[in-house]
N, C-alpha and C positions, 0 to 999 in steps of 0.2 A: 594175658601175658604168660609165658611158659617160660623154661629152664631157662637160667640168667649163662650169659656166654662172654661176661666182661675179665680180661685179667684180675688178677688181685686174690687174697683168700675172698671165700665166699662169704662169711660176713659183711667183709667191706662191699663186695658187690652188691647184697640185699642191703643194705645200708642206703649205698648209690642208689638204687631203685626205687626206694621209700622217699629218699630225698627227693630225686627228678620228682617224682608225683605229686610231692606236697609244695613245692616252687610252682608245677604248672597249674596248680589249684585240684586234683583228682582229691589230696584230701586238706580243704580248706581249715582255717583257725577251728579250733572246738572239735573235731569230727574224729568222730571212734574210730582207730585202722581195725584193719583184720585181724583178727585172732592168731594166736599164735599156729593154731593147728591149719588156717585159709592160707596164713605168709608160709610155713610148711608145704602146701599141697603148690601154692600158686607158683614157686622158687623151685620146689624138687629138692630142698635142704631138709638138713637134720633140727630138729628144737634147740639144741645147743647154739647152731649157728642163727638162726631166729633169735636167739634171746642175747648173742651177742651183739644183734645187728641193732636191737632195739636199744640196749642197752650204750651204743654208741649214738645212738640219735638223741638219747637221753641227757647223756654228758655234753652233746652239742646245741642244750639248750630245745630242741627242735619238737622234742614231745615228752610229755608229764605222763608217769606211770602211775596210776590210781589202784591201789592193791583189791582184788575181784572184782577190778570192774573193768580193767581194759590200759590200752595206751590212748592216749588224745593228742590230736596234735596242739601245741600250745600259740595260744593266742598271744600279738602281742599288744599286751595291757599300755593302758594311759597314763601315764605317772601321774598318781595321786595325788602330789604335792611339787608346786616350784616352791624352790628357794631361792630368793632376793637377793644377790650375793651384791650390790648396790651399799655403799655406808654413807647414809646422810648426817645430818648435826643443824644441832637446832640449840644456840648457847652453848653451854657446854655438855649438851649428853646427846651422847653419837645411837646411833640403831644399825643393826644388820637383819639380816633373813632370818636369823635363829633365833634374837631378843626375844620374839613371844613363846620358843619353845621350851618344854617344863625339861627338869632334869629327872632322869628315871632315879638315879640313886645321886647321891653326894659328889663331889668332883677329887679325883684325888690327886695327891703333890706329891712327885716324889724328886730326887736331884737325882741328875745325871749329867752326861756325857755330848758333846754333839758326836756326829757319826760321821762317815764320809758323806752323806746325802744330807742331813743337817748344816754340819759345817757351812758348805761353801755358798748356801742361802742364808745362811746368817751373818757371811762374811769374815768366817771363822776357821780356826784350825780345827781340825778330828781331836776330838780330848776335851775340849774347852766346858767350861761346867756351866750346866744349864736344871731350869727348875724344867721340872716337865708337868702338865696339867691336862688330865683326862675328864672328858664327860660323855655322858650318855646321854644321851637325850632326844625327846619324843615331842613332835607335832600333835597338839591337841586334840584337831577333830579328825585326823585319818591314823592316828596311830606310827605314822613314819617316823621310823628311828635314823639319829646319826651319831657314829661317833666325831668329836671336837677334842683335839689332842692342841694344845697350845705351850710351842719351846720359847722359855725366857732366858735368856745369857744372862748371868749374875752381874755383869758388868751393868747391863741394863738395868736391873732390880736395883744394883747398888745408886741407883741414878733419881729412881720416881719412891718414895718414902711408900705410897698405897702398895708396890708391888714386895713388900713383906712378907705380906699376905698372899699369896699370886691365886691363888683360887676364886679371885673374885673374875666377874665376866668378860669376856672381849669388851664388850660397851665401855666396862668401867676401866678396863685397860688402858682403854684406846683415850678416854678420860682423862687418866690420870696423866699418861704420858702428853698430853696437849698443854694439860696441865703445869706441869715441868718444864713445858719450853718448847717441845718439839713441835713443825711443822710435820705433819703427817702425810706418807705416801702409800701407795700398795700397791705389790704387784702379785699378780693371782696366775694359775695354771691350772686346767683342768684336763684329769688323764679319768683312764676307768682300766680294772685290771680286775683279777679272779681275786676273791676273798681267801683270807687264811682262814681256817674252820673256826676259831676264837672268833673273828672278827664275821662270819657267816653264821653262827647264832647271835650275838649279840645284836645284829641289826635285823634278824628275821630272814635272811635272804636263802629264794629256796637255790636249789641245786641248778649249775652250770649256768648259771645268773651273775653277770661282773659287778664289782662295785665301783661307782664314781668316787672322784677323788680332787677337791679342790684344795691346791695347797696355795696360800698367802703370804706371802712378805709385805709386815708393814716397816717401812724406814722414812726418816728424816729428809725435808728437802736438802738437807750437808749430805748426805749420803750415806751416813749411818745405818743399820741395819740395826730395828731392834727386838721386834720377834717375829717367830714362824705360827703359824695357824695349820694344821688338815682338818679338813672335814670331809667326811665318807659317808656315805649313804648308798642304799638300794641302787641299783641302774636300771630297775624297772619301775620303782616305787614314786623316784624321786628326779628331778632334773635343775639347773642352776640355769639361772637368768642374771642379766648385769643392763644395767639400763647406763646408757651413751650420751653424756653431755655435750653435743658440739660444740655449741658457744663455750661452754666454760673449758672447754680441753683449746677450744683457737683461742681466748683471751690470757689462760696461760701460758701456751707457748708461742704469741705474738713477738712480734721483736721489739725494744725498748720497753 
């Protein structure tokens, strides 16, 4: 292939070029491209725009720079771990996907605010004071980290005596408030978006890599809202599963 003849600055054209090739399979998962001086000679460009072109390939996820030793195109990996996003119970102590996961460091509490995107999943106004509860935390045998950030409305705290303390677990949460009285419901959402660089070390995740994002509302069958869950994790490392009751979702919402 000889001198590129597409509109655009010419970055983005050897960009275009590298992409077509690597969609049609010319350079399959794993496989070394050309040098920067072969993309030079094969394009009729300058190194500058070689290195810009790769250098957007790279931000698009599409190939891994390995320093002296090349560009690769990036494989794309198997997520290393499901997460159970399923809450079973069994007496009184509930399990989620995370119960067997360890905490890297301590969980921390601090109070705050709901937010505009807080609020109106907690059924709240913007301002309303809430405990907020971070953890870290790592899957045993493959290493996969997630952050678990859990928003409690005081009103709620002021309800279940265990939440004093609010650092204790979703499990023990979800526990205490059954505990209390409440019929328990949830409802879940999952998005994936680009990590803040905070939240791109913390979970390990390399460059131009999204991170998944399940956020939870558990509330009362009265309709009460009483707290918010996110959980984020890798979007390469990591994927969420939810296992489907039929019978028990039609004997719920059966008529009489």
């Amino acid at each position: 292939m000889g001198e590129i003849q597409r509109p655009g600055a010419l970055y983005q054209q050897v960009a275009a070029e590298i992409r077509s090739g690597i969609a049609a399979g010319e350079y399959p998962p794993g496989a070394l491209l050309p040098s920067e001086a072969q993309l030079m000679e094969r394009y009729q460009v300058s190194r500058p725009t070689v290195r810009k072109a790769v250098d957007r390939l790279r931000s698009e996820g599409l190939i891994d720079v390995v320093h002296g030793k090349g560009s690769f195109v990036r494989s794309l990996p198997t997520p290393s771990v499901t997460i159970d996003r399923t809450i079973t119970r069994e007496g009184d102590t509930f399990r989620t996907g995370l119960s067997d996961w360890e905490e890297v460091e301590p969980p921390t509490v601090t109070r705050g605010h709901t937010t505009a995107t807080t609020g109106p999943l907690l059924g709240l106004d913007e301002g309303e004071a809430v405990f907020i509860v971070d953890r870290l935390l790592a899957e045993p045998s493959t290493g996969t980290r997630a952050m678990h950030r859990m928003v409690i409305p005081l009103a709620t705290a002021a309800e279940v005596e265990e939440l004093e303390h609010p650092d204790i677990s979703p499990d023990q949460v979800y526990a205490a408030l059954a505990k209390a009285g409440y019929h328990l419901t949830w409802r879940e959402t999952v998005s994936a978006r680009m990590p803040l660089p905070d939240e791109r070390v913390a979970l390990a995740i390399p460059d131009a890599v999204p991170m998944l994002q399940a956020v939870r509302v558990t509330r009362s069958t009265d309709g009460a809202h009483l707290i918010q869950e996110v959980c984020s994790v890798d979007g390469d490392r990591a994927r969420v599963a939810f296992f489907i009751d039929v019978e028990a979702f039609e004997k719920e919402h059966s008529p009489g």
